[in-house]
N, C-alpha and C positions, 0 to 999 in steps of 0.2 A: 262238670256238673251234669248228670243224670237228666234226660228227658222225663222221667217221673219224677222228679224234685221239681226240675222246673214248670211240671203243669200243677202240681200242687200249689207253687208259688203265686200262680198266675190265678187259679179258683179261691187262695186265700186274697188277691188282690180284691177278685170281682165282687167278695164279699164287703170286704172295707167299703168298696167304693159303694155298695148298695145302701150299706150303712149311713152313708153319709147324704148319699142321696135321699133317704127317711128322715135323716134329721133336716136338710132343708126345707122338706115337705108338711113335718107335723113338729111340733117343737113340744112334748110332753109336759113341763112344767108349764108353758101358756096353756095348754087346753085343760088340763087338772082345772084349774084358777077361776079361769074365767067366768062359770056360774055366779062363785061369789063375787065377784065384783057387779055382775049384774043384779044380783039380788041376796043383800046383805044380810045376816042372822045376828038377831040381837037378844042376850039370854036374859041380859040387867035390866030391863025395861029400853024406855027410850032415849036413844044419844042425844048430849048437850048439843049445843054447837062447836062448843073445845076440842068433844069429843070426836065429833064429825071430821075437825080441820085434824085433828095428830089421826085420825084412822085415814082420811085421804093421803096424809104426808107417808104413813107408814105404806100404805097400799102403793103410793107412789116409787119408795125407796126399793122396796121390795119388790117391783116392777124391775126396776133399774138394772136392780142386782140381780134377778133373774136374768135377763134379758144380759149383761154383761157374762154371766156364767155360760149362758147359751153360743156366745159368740167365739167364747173362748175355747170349747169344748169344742164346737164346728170349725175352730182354725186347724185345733190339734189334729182331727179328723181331718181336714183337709191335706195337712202336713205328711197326715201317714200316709194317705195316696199316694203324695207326689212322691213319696222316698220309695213304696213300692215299687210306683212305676219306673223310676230311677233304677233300683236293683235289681230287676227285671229286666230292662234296659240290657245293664250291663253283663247280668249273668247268659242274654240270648247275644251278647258280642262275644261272651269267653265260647258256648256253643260254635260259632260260626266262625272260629279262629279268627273274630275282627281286634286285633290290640290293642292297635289306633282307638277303635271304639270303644273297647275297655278302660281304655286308661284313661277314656276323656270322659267316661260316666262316674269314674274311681273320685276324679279332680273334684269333677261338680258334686259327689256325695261327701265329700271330706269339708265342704262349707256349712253340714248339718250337725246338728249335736244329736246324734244315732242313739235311738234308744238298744238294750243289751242284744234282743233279739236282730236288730240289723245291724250291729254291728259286728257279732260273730260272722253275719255272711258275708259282710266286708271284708272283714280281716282274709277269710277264705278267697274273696277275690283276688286281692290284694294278693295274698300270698302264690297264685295263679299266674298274677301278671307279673312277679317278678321273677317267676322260673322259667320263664321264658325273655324277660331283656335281656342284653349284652350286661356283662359289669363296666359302670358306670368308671370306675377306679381306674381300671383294664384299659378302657378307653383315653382316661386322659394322659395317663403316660405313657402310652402306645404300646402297651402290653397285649395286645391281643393274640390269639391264634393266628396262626402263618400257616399259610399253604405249605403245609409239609405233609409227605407221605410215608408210612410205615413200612415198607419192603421188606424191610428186616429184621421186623416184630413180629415175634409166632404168638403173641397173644391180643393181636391187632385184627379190629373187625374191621371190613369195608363195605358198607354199603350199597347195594346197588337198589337206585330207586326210578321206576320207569311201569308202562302203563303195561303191563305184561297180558293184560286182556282188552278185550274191545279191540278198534279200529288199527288201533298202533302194535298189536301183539306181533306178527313178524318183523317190525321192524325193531321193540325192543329187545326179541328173542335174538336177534342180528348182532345187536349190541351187547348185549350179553353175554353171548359167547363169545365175540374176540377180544371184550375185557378180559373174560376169563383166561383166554389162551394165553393174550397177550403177558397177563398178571404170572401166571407159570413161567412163560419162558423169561419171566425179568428176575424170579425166584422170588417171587413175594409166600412168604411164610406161615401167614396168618390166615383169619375165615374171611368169606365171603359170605353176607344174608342179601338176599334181595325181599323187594316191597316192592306190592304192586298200587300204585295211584290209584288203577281204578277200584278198589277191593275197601274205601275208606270216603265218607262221606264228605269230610273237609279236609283243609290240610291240619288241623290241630291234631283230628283223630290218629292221623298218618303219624304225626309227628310224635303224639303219645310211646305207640307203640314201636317206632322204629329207636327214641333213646332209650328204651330198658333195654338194647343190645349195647349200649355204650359204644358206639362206632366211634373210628379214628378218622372216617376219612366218608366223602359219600360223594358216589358217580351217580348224576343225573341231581332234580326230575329234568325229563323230556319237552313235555305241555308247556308254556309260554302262561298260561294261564295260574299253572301252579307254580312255576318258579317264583311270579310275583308276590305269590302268598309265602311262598318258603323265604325267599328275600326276607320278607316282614318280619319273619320267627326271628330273625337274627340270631343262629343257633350257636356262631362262635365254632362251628367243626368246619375242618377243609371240606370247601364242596366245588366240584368241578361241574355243570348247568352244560345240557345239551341242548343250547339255543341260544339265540341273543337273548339278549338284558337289557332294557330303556336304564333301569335304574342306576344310579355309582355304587359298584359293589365294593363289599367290604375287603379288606386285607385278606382275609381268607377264601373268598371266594372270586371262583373263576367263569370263564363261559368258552365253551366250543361248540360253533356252531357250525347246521349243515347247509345254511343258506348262501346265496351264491353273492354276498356283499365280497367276499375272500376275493371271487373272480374278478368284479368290479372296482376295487380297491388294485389289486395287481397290473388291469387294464388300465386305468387311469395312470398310475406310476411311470407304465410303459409308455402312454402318449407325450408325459411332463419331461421325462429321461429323453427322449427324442426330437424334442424342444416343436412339436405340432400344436398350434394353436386353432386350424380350422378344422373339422374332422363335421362327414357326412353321418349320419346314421340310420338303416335303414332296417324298420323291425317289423315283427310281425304282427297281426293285429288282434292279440292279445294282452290279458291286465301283466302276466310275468314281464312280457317284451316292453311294455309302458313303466313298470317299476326298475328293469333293471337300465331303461335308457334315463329315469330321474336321476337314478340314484351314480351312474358314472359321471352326470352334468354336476351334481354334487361332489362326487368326489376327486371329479378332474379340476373343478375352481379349485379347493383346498390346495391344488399340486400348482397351478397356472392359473393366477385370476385373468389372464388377459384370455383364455381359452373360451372356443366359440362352439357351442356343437347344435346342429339341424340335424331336426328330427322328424323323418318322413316316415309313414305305416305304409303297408305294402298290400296293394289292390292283388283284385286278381288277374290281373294282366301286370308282371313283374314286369319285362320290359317299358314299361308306359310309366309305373311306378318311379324306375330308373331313371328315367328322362327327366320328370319333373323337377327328381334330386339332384340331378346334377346339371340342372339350366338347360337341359337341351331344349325340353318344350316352349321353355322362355325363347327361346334363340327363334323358334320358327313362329313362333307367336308374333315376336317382332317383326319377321321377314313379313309374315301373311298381312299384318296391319301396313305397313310400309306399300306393298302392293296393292293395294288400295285404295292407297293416298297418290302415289303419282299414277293408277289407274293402267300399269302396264306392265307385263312380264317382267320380272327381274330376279337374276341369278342370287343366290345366297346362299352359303356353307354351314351348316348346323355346328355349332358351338357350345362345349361345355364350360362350366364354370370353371376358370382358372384357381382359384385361390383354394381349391378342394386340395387337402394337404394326405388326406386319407379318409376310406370309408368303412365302414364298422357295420356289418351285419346282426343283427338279432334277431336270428331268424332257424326254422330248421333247417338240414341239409339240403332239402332241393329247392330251395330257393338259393340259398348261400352260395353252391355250386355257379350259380350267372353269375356271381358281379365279376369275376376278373374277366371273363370273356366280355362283358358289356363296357367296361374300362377300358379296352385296349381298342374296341370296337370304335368309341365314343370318342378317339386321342387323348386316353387317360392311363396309358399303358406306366407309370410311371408314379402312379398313385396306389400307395400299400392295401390292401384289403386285410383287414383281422375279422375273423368269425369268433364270437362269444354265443353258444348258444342259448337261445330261448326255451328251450326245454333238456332233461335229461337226456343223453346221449348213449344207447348201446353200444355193443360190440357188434351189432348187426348194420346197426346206420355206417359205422366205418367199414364195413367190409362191401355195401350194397354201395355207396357212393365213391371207392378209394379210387375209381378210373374216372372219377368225372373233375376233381378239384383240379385248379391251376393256381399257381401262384398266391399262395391263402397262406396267413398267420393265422393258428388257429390254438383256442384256449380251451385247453383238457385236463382231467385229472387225471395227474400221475396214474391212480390207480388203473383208471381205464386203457393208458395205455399200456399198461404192461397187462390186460384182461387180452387183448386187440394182439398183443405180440403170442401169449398163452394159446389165443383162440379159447379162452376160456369157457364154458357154457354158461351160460346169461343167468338159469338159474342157481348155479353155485352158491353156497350157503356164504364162502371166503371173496364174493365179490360186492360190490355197492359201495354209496356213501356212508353206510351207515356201520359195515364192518371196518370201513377207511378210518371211521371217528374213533372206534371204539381203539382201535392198535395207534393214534395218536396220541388218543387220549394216555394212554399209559406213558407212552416215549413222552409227554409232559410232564406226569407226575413223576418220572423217574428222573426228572433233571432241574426237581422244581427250585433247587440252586440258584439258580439262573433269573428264576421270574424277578429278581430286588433291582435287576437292572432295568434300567429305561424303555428300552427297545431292543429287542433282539430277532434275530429269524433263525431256528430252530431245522434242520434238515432230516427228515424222516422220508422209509420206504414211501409213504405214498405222496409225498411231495415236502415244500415247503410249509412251514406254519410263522406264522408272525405274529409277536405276541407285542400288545403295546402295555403303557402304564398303567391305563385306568383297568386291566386283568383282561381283556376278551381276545379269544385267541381266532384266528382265522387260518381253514387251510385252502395255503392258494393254488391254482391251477401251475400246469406248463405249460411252456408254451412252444410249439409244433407246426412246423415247416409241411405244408401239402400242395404234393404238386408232383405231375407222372406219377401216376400211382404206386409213392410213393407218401409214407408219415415216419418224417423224420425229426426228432428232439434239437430246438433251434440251435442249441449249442454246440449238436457235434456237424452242424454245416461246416 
């Protein structure tokens, strides 16, 4: 519906409502009236008393029934309000692609007896809100669209839908192109249109114009924000979401995200596989390093409820930091209160925490780089250290730190290490997370076969992907042996 329709609707409302506010205010048939009842006109000469009592009965009746006629005509006026403001309602929820809100203004106008004029604009809503549900039919026999991909249809459109200007423009110009490449070298046959999010005021508007291309298939949106609007559409076409999803997606729909839950989720596995229940951690003192040490304590219970994990932020004095976390400062703490108390020198050996089974840095590289030397320092030589970093990772941090790591599990993306082996240049259009998504993302769709099973892990150039039941696909790190400067893939130790 047209923002000129709808302001017309909204100045044909304000009128009713004026209307009615007039009729509250002066009621026409009372005020005509009322003279005569204050001062009577008699043409026959002068009234009996009979005559008196049926002219006060009639004056009275005729009162009544005015007054009854009044009421009635102020409800109907009232009525029409509320059903404007009703349609109105509902025509600025179809505007603002709200559905939800459409359908629940649809429910509660369907409890009115619509005069013709609102009910043509009903039916119009109505006919709005149903081109866009899922079929209902579709639904209960499990008929819906399946994530299937066209490859091998040359009259197959795919959509690409991402924020091609604003803030996110090189990153979905990134994505873009190695869909595209990707899409060649798998021999897909058909068009490619892209849309850009930011080029469209809602997501309805987006949505308009992106089904008169009839698309088979649509990569993206990007924004977290629009996904969950596009979610709502329930549009019934395969769509593969570059992000997480809160929501339960449909049979058709998927998610590949670039957030680093893949690393955490892969981290965690690895602690439950290797049967560690007490594990140190010690981050940096940022919101990424505080979300992604939540989110391992979450996903290592899943793997080991009995699993323990501390979690220390890290001062600007790392070493002291160290201490704390691993009991040492406790240790001397005890000593110094001890001496104290029997008031006299006394020898004591600084002590770490024994039951420290391993420690997990979240941190950047020059911090990371201390904890094995502080381990062995501390007689903890014997306690694994894994680095998961707290922030993205160049090709440069590995090359400026490769002579300082000792004895480090450390969790990287495929892709960057094979950037690290290349020597790639950092600005390369074929490196990032974001050209890694886009050449998974195809090696998905080209095997989407496979998604009807349970659980599966999928082996692609830039690493692994794991895809579970409910559709959200994750790709996870490797994981890499440092130490003499050398970075080597744990597998071929």
């Amino acid at each position: 519906m047209s923002s000129k329709r709808l302001w017309k609707n909204w100045v044909k409302t304000l009128n009713v409502i004026g209307l009615g506010v007039a009729s509250l205010c002066l009621s026409p048939a009372t005020f005509a009236f009322e003279w005569m009842e204050e001062t009577p006109v008699f043409i026959f000469g002068e009234p009996t008393e009979e005559d008196s009592s049926a002219s006060r009965k009639n004056s009275a009746h005729s009162e009544d029934s005015r007054s009854e006629n009044n009421k009635t005509e102020l409800q109907q006026q009232i009525n029409q309000i509320d059903l404007e403001i009703l349609m109105l309602k509902a025509e600025l929820a179809l505007q603002n692609s709200d559905l939800k809100g459409l359908q629940n203004y649809l429910e509660e106008l369907e409890g009115f007896q619509l005069p013709p004029g609102f009910q043509e604009r009903f039916n119009e809503l109505k006919g709005q809100l149903n081109a866009f549900q899922p079929n209902q039919i579709l639904q209960f026999f499990g008929l819906q669209q399946a994530f299937e991909f066209p490859m091998s249809d040359p009259n197959a459109v795919v959509a690409v839908v991402l924020p091609f200007t604003g803030k996110y423009t090189n990153v979905s110009q990134q994505l873009f192109s190695s869909l595209n490449q990707a899409l060649q070298i798998y021999g897909y046959q058909g068009r490619i249109v892209r849309f850009d999010t930011m080029a469209y005021p809602n997501v309805f508007r987006l949505w308009e114009a992106l089904r008169s291309s009839n698309p088979s298939f649509i990569f993206g949106p990007l924004q977290k924000e629009i996904i969950d609007d596009w979610h709502r559409l329930d549009t019934g076409i395969p769509t593969l979401y570059f992000n997480d999803v809160e929501q339960t997606l449909f049979s058709y729909e998927k998610a590949l995200s670039p957030s680093s839950l893949g690393s955490v989720r892969k981290l965690a596995k690895y602690l439950a596989d290797h049967q560690y229940e007490h594990a140190v951690v010690l981050m940096d003192d940022t919101k990424k390093a505080k979300e992604l040490a939540d989110d391992l304590a979450i996903q290592w219970q899943n793997y080991s409820p009995n699993s323990q994990l501390m979690s220390y932020t890290i001062g600007n004095n790392f070493s002291q930091s160290f201490s704390e976390a691993s009991g040492v400062s406790n240790s001397e703490n005890r000593a110094t209160v001890l001496q104290r108390i029997v008031r006299q020198p006394i020898e004591a050996e600084r002590r770490a925490r024994q039951d420290i089974q391993v420690v997990i840095s979240l941190a950047a590289p020059a911090k990371s780089i201390q904890v094995a030397p502080l381990l062995k320092f501390h007689g903890l030589g014997q306690v694994e250290h894994i680095w998961l970093p707290s922030r993205t990772i160049q090709v440069r941090d590995l090359n400026l730190y490769l002579h300082s790591w000792q004895s480090t599990m450390g969790l990287l993306p495929q892709y960057l290490y094979q950037s690290y082996l290349d020597q790639a240049i950092e600005d390369n259009f074929e490196t990032g997370i974001f050209y890694a998504l886009g050449q998974v993302a195809v090696e998905i769709v080209n095997q989407a076969e496979f998604l009807s099973q349970k659980d599966w892990l999928l082996m692609t150039e830039n690493g692994q992907v794991e895809a579970n039941r409910d559709g959200r696909f994750y790709l996870l790190p490797s994981m890499y042996w440092l130490d003499k400067q050398e970075i080597l893939p744990v597998e071929s130790r």
